[in-house]
C-alpha positions in Angstrom: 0.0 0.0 0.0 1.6 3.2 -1.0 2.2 5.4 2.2 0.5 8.8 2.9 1.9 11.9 1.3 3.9 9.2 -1.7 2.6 9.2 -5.1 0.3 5.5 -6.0 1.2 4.5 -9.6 -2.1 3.1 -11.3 -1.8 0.8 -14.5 -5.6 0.7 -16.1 -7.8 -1.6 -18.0 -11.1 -3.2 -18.5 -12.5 -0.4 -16.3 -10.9 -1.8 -13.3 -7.7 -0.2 -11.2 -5.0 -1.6 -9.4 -2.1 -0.4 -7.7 1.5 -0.8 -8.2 4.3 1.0 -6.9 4.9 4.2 -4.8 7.1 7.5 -6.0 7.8 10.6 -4.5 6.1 13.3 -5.6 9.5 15.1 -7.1 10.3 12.4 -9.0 7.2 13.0 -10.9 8.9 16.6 -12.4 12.6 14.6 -12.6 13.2 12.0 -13.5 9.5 9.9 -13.9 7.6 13.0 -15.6 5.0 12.1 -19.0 6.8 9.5 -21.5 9.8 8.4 -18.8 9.7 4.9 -18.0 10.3 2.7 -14.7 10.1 -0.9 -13.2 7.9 -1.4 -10.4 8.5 -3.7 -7.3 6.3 -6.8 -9.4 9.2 -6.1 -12.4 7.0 -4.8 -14.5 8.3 -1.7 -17.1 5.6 1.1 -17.7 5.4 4.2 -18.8 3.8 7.1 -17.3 1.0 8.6 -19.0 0.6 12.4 -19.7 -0.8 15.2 -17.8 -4.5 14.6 -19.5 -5.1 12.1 -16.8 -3.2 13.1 -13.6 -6.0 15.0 -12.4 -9.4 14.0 -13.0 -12.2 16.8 -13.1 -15.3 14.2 -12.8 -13.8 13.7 -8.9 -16.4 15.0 -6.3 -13.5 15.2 -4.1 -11.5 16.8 -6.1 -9.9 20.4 -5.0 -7.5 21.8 -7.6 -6.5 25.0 -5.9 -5.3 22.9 -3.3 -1.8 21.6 -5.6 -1.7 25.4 -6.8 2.5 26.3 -6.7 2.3 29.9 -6.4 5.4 31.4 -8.5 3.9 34.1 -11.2 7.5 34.5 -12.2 7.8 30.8 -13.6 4.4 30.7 -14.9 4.8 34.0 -17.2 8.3 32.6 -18.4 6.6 29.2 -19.5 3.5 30.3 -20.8 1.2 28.6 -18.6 -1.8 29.7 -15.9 -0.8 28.1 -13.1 1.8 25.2 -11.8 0.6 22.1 -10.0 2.0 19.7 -7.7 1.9 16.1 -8.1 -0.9 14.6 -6.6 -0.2 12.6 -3.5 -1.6 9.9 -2.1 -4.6 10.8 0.6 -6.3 8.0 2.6 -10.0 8.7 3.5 -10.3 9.8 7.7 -11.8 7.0 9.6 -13.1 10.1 11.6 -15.7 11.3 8.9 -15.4 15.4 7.6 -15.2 17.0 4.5 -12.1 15.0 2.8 -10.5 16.0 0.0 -8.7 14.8 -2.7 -9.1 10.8 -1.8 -7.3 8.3 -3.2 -5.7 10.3 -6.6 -3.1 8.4 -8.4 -0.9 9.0 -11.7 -1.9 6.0 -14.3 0.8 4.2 -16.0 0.9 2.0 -19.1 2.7 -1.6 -19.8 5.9 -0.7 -22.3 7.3 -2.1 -24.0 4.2 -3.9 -25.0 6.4 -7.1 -26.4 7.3 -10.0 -24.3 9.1 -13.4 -24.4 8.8 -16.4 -22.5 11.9 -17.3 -20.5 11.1 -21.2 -21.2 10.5 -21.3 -25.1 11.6 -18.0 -26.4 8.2 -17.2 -27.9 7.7 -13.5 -28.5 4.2 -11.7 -28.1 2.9 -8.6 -28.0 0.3 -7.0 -25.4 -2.1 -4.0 -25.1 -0.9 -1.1 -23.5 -3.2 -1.1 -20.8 -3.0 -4.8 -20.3 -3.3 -5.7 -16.1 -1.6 -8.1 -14.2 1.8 -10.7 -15.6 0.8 -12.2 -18.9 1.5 -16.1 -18.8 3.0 -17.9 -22.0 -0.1 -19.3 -24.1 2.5 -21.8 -26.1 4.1 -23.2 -22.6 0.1 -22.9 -21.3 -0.9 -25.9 -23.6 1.7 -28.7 -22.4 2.5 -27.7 -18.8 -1.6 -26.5 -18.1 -1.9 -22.8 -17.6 -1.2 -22.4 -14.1 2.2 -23.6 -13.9 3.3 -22.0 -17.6 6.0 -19.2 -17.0 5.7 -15.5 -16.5 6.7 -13.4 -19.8 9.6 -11.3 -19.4 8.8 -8.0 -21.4 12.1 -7.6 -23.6 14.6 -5.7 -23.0 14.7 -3.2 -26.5 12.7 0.2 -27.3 13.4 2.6 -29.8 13.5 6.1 -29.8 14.3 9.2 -32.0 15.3 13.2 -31.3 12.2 14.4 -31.6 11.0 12.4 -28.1 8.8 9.7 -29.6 9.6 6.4 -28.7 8.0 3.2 -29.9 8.8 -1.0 -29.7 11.3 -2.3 -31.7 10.1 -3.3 -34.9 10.7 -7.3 -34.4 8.5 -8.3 -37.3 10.0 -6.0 -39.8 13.6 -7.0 -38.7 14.0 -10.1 -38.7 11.9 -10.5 -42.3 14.4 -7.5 -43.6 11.5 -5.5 -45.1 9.4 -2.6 -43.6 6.2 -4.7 -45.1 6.5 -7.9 -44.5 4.9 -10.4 -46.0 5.1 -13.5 -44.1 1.5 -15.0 -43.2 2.5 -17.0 -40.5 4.9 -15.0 -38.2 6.0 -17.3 -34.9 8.7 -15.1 -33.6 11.4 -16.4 -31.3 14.6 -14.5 -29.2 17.1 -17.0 -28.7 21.1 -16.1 -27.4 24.0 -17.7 -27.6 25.5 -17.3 -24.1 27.5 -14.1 -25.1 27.5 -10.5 -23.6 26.8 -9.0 -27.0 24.1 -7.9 -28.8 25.7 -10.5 -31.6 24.7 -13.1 -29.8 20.7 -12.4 -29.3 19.2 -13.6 -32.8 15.8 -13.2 -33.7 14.4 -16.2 -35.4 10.6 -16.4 -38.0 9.7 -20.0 -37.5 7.4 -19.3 -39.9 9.1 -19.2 -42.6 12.4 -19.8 -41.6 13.9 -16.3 -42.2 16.6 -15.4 -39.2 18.6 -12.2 -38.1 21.3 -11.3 -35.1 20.8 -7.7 -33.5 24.4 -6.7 -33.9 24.4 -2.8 -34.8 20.9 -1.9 -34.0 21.7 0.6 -31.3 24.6 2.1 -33.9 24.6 5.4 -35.7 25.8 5.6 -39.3 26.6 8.3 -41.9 24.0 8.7 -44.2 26.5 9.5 -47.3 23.6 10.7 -49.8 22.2 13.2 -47.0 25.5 14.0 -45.5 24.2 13.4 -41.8 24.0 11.0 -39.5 21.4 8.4 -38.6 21.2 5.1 -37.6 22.2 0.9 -38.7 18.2 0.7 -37.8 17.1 3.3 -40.6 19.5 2.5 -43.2 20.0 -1.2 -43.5 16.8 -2.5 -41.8 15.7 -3.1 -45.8 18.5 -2.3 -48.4 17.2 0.5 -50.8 14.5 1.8 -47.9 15.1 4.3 -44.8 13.0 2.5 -41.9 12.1 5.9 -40.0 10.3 6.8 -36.4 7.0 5.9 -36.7 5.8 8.9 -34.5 4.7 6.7 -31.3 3.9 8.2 -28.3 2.7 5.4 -26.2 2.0 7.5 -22.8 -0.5 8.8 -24.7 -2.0 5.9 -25.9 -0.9 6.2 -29.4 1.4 3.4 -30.4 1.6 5.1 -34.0 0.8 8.1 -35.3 -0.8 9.1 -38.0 1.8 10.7 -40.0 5.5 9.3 -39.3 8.2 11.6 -37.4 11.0 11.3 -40.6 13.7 11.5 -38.0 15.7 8.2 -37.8 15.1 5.5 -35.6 17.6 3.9 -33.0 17.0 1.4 -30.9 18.5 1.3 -26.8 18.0 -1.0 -23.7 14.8 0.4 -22.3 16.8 1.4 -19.3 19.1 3.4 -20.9 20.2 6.6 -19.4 19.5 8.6 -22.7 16.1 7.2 -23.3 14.8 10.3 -21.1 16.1 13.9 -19.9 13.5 16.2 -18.5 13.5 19.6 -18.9 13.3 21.6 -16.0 13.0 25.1 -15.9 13.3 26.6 -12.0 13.5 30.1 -10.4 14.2 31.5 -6.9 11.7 33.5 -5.5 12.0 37.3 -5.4 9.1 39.0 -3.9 7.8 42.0 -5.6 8.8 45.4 -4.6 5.0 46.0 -4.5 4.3 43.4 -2.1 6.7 44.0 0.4 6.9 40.9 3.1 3.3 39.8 2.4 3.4 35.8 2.2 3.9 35.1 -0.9 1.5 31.9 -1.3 -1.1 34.3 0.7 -0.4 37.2 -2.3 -1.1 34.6 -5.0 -4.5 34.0 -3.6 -5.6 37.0 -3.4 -4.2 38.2 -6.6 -5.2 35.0 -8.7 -7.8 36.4 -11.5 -9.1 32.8 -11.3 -9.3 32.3 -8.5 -11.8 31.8 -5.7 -10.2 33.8 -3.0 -10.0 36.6 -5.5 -13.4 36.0 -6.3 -14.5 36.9 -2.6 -12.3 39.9 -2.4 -14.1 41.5 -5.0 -17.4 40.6 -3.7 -16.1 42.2 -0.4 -14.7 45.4 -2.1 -18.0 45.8 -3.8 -20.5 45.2 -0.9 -18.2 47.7 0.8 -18.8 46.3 4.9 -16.8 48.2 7.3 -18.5 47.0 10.3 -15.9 44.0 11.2 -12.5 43.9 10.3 -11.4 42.9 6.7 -10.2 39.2 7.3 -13.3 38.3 9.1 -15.3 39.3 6.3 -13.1 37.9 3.7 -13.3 34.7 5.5 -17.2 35.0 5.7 -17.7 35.9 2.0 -15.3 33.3 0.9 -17.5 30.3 2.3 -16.1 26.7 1.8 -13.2 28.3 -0.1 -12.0 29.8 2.9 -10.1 26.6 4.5 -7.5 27.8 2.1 -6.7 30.9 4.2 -6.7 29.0 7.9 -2.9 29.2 8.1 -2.8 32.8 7.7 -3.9 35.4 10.6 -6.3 38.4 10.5 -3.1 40.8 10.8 -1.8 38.8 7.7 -4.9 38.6 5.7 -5.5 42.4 6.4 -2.2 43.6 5.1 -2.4 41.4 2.1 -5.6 42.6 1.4 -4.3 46.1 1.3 -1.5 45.2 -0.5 -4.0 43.3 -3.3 -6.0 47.0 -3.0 -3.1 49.4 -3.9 -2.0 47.0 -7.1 -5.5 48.5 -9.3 -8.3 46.6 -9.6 -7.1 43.2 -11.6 -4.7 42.8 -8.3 -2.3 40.8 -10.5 1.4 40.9 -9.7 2.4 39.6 -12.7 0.8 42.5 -14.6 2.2 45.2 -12.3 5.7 43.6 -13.2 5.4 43.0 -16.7 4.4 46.8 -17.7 7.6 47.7 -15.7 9.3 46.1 -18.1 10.8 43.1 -15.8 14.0 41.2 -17.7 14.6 37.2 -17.4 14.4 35.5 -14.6 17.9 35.6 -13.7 17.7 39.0 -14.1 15.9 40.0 -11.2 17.4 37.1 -9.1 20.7 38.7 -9.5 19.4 42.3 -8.4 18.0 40.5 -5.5 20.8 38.5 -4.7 23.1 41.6 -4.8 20.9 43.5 -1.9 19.8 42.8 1.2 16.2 41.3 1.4 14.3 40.1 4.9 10.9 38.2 3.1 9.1 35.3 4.3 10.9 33.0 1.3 13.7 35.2 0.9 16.5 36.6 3.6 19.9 37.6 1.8 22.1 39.6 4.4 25.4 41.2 4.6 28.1 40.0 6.7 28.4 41.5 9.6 31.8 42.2 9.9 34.4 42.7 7.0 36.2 40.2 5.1 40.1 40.0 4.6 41.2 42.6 2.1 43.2 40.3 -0.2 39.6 38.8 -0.8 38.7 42.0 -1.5 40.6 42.3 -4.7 39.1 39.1 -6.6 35.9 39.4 -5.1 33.6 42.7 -5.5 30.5 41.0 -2.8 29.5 38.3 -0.7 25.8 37.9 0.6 24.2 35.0 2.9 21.5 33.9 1.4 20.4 32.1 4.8 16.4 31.3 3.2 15.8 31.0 -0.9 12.8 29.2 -2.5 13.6 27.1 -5.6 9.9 26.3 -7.5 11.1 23.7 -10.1 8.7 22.8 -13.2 8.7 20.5 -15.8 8.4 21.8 -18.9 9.5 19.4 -21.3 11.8 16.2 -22.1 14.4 15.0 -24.8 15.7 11.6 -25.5 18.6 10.8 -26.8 20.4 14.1 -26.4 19.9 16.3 -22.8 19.9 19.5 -24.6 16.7 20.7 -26.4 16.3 23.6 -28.6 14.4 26.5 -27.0 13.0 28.1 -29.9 11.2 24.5 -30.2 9.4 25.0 -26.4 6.1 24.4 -28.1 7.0 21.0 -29.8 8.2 19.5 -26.4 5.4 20.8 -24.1 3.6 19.3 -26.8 4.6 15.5 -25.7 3.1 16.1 -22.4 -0.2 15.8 -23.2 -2.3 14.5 -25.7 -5.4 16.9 -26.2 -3.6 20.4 -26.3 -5.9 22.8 -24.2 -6.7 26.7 -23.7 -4.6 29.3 -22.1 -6.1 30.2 -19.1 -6.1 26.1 -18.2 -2.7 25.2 -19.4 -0.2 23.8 -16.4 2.9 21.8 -16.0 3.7 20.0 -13.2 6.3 21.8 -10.3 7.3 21.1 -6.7 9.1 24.2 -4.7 12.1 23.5 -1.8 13.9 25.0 0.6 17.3 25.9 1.0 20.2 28.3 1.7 23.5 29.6 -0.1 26.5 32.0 -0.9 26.3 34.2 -3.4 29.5 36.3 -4.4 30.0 38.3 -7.4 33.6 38.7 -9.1 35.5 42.1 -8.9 34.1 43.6 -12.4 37.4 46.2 -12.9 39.6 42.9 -12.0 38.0 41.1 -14.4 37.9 43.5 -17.2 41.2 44.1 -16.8 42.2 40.5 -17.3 40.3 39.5 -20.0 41.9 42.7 -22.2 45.3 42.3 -20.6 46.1 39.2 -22.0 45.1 37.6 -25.6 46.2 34.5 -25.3 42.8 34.3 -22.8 40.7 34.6 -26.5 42.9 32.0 -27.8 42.4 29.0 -25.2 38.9 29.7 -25.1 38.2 29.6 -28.8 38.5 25.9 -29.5 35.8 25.4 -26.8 33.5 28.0 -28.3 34.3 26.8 -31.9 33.4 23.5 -30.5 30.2 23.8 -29.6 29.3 25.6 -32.1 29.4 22.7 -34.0 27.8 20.9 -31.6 25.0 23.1 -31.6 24.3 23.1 -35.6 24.3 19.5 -35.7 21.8 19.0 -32.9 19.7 22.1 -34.0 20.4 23.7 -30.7 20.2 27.6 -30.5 24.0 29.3 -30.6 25.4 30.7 -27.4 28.6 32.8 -26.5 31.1 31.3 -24.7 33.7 33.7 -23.3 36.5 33.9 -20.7 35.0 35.2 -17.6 31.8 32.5 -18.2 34.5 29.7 -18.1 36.2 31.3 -15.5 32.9 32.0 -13.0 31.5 28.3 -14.0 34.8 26.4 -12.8 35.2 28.6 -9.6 31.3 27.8 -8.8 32.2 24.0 -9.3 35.9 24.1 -7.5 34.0 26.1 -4.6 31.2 22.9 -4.1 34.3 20.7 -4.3 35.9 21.9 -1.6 32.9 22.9 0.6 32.0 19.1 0.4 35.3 18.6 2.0 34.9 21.3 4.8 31.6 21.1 5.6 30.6 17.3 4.9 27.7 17.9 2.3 28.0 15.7 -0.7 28.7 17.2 -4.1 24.9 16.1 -5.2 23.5 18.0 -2.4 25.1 21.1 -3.3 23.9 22.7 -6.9 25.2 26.2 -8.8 23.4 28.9 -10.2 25.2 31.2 -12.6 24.5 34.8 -13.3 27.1 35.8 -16.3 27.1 38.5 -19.0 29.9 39.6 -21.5 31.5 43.3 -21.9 33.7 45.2 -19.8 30.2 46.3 -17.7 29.2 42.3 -17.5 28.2 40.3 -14.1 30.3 37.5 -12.9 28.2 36.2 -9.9 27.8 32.6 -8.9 25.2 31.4 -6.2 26.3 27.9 -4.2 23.6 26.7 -2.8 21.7 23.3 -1.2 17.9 23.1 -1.4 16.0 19.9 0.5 12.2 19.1 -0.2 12.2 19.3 3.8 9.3 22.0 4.9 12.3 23.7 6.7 14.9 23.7 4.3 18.7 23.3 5.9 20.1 24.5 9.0 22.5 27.0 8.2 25.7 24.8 8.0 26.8 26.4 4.5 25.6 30.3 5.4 28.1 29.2 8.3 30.9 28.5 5.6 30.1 31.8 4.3 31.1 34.3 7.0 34.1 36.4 7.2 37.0 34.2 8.4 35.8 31.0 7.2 34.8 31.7 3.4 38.7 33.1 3.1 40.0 29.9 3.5 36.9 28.0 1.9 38.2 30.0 -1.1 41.8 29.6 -0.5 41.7 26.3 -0.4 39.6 26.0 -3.8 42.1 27.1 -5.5 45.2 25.9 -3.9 43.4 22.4 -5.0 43.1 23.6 -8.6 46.6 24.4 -9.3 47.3 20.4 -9.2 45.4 17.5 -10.7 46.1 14.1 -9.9 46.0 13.7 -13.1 48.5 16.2 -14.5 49.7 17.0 -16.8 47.7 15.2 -18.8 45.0 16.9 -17.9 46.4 20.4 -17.6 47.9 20.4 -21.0 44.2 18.6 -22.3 43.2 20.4 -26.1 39.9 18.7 -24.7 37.9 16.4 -23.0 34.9 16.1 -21.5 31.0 15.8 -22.6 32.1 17.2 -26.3 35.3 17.7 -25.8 34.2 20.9 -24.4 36.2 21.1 -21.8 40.3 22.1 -20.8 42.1 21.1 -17.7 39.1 19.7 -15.5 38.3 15.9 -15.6 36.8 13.8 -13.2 39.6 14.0 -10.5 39.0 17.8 -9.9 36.6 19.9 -11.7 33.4 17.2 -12.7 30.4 17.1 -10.6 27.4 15.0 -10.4 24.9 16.2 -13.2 22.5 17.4 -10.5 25.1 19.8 -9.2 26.0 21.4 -12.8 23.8 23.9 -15.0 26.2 22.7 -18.6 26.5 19.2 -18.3 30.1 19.4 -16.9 31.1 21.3 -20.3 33.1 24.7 -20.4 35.2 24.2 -17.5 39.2 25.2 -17.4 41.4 25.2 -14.5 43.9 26.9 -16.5 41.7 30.1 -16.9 41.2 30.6 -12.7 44.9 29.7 -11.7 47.2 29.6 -14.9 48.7 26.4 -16.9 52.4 24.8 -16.8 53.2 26.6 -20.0 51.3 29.8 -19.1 51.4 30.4 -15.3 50.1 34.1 -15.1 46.8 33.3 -17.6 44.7 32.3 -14.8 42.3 35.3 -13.0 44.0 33.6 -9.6 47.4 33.2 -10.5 50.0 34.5 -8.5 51.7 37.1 -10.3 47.5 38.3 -11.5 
């Protein structure tokens, strides 16, 4: 039974449910979201299906406003009305009252839908939505159907760029045509013993026609397009391209109507590359019209949908002045009100004046927007930069001063000693992480199956808390380096050129890469190195947040910080590591550590390594992190640039001499 507050996994059919496995609710934005598949405790592999049916709206129970993630910020930068949470799991009271939102679960779907017996090496396919472990029907007939074996689903899907994924085509492969005409197909997966994928051949007893899987998870050159695809598209049937089919079985379309043309390659259906979600988050800044109003408590009163907003303007219109404001607010509000029992009167009134002053509509987002607000980092790094005391947000000063040689690389420090992360899932790739943002549209697209209107568009989200350090390099320092010395441009061109090329053949939208970016993106990862060291957190629990520009009047600031799904974030152990007289030798050590690899000089004198070769001195012995911790994939990271090289000691921003 899946325990309160957990996600229950439902797999449907024949109009009955039964549940199967447990996940947290986060897991549901990364790494289980729409399309991503898992195995249950039973060993079945399924697929989750999309948003369509994670909430349904025919549930008496049913209260929507109640998974509302309240970041306007996030919602106006995606394009949606409003961000959910996951539902969870909520067992009805044994006491009676008005429960809500009883027993809600997140159906899943059997995929791969093929399956062999372990005994006679049949194959067979099933429905999606079939219940329950299929027994073999050959096996059935001579040992009686109670003792015949489970099937084992097999172990193959296929997938393309564009994000569909479908079975592998068993029937077309082993028959070498993408029509085959056999009218008896018996299909059979025998092996050989070996590790290899030479060793698994797939066998027609039909009509006798047989095929080993050697190269079906290969890419080849496509010499008459000049690109590459896949062994799977090219020599499935000589003379033929055997493309994606366009399946998008967590939807419950197996093939679509008009095949995706992008090639087809087939993986282990628990490949790492068979899913990457997308996940677009933002720290909380609070508006400068809302002041230290709750935040959650802003959002419901400023919410043009919503029912609390509803009630205000029934309460500004009736115009009562005989009781206070949160009393009547409360008494107009009716049922809906249960959402505003955490909140006090004293809180409730000054929200309510706050909503007042911000015009009639009462939406933040709109005040903000007409101001002309930039990007998200944007405003996080004019935040980050001040001093802020919110309820979501406290960035301080430091007390006292730090050491003056600090000073002179570094322009500010600020304890960030509360932040609020809201993560949402906007998206996924397969195959590559990386997904071109100019094709947002096409990926939110896979989520769901029946596209709907604006004002009812969501994506799934989950907010935690956290703390950090942010610190910003010194900008004259930094100016000063980057013109002072050309052979800086030099040792970061081959990176830059690099992806470049990356980006053209993976349709990816072009992006700068220059010195200081390098610079502030290795410092951010040799910092979480070494604050794992001195303060015991592990590299995954730490994560980077990068807030770079180009030009002599560019930023260079970098925010550490550790976020837990815990209602009270962390306890204050890293803002700790960021006070005068310990962050000096926090930082000290950092780069001591960098000016010697284990690895060196191999690494050191790299021309590149890394995810793309994308990288200069830093491997997995001293700049790599877990992929968690890292905003670019471990790529664009030189040790050289932040304390120098063998041949070229005075290139680095730290070196000695700099």
């Amino acid at each position: 039974m899946p325990r309160q507050g957990d996600t229950s996994l439902r797999r449907r059919g024949g109009g009955a449910t039964v549940i199967e496995g447990v996940v947290r609710r986060s897991q549901f934005v990364a790494p289980f979201g729409p399309g991503a598949m898992q195995v249950l405790s039973d060993g079945t592999s399924v697929i989750t299906a999309g948003l369509d049916h994670w909430f349904s709206e025919t549930d008496a129970t049913l209260d929507i406003e109640s998974f509302r993630v309240h970041e306007w910020r996030l919602e106006k930068d995606l394009g949606v009305s409003r961000l959910l949470l996951p539902p969870d799991f909520r067992r009805r009271s044994p006491y009676g009252g008005n429960d809500t939102n009883i027993n809600l679960t997140i159906p899943v779907l059997r995929f791969p839908t093929w399956s062999f017996c372990p005994r006679c090496r049949q194959l067979s396919k099933q429905p999606l939505h079939l219940l329950g472990k299929p027994r073999c029907s050959g096996c059935g007939e001579s040992l009686g159907t109670k003792r015949s074996p489970f099937l084992a689903q097999v172990p193959f899907v296929c997938m393309c760029e564009k994000g569909h994924v479908q079975d592998f085509p068993w029937s077309e492969w082993v028959h070498y045509s993408i029509h085959p005409t056999c009218t008896r197909p018996q299909l059979k997966l025998t092996t050989s013993g070996g590790g290899t994928l030479a060793s698994q051949k797939l066998k027609c007893e039909g009509c006798g026609s047989e095929r080993f899987l050697s190269g079906i998870t290969s890419t080849r050159r496509d010499q008459q397009r000049e690109q590459e695809s896949t062994v799977l598209t090219l020599e499935l049937e000589k003379g033929a391209e055997y493309t994606c089919r366009g399946g998008t079985p967590w939807l419950g379309i197996e093939e679509a109507e008009h095949p995706c043309p992008a090639a087809l390659r087939a993986t282990l259906r628990g490949a790492s590359n068979i899913y990457y979600a997308l996940v677009r988050s933002s720290i909380f800044v609070p508006s400068a019209e809302t002041g230290n109003v709750d935040p959650d408590l802003m959002a419901l009163l400023t919410d043009p949908q919503g029912p609390i907003r509803s009630a205000l303007e029934t309460l500004l219109l009736l115009g009562m002045e005989e009781m206070p404001k949160a009393t009547q607010l409360r008494k107009v509000a009716k049922a809906n009100a249960k959402v505003l029992t955490p909140y006090s009167d004293a809180q409730l009134d000054e929200a309510i004046a706050v909503a007042q002053s911000l015009g009639q509509d009462g939406a933040v987002a709109a005040a903000d927007e007409e101001s002309g607000a930039g990007s998200l980092r944007d405003e996080e790094y004019a935040a980050l930069r001040g001093e802020i005391d919110s309820p979501d947000l406290v960035v301080r000063q430091a007390e006292e001063p730090y050491e003056s040689a600090l000073n002179d690389s570094v322009s500010s420090i600020r304890l960030v000693e509360k932040l609020r992360e809201t993560r949402a899932l906007w998206g996924f790739n397969r195959v590559f992480a990386e997904a071109d943002r100019e094709d947002r549209e096409g990926r939110a697209a896979l989520l769901r199956r029946k596209q709907v209107q604006d004002d009812e568009s969501w994506l799934p989200a989950y907010t935690v808390l956290g703390e950090g350090i942010f610190l910003e390099l010194n900008a004259d320092k930094l100016a000063a380096w980057e013109e002072g010395n050309p052979a800086i441009a030099n040792r970061v061109a081959p990176i830059s050129e690099r992806f470049q090329a990356i980006a053209e053949k993976r349709h990816l939208t072009g992006r700068e890469i220059f010195p200081r970016f390098i610079l502030a993106h290795t410092l951010a990862h040799m910092l979480i190195n070494q604050l794992t060291y001195d303060c015991g957190y592990s590299s995954a629990s730490l994560r980077e947040r990068l807030y770079v520009d180009n030009g002599r009047d560019g930023t260079a600031g970098m925010l550490i910080y550790t976020a837990a799904g815990d209602s009270e974030g962390t306890l204050g152990g890293l803002v700790r590591m960021g006070k005068p007289g310990r962050f000096e030798t926090v930082l000290e050590s950092a780069i001591s550590a960098a000016r010697w690899c284990s690895s060196d000089p191999v690494c050191i004198d790299s021309s590149g390594q890394g995810p793309d070769s994308c990288n200069l001195a830093a491997c997995h012995t001293c700049g790599l992190l877990p992929e968690t911790a890292c905003e670019e994939f471990n790529r664009f990271l030189d040790r050289g640039l932040v304390v120098g090289t063998l041949s070229d000691p005075d290139i680095g921003f730290f070196s000695q001499g700099s």
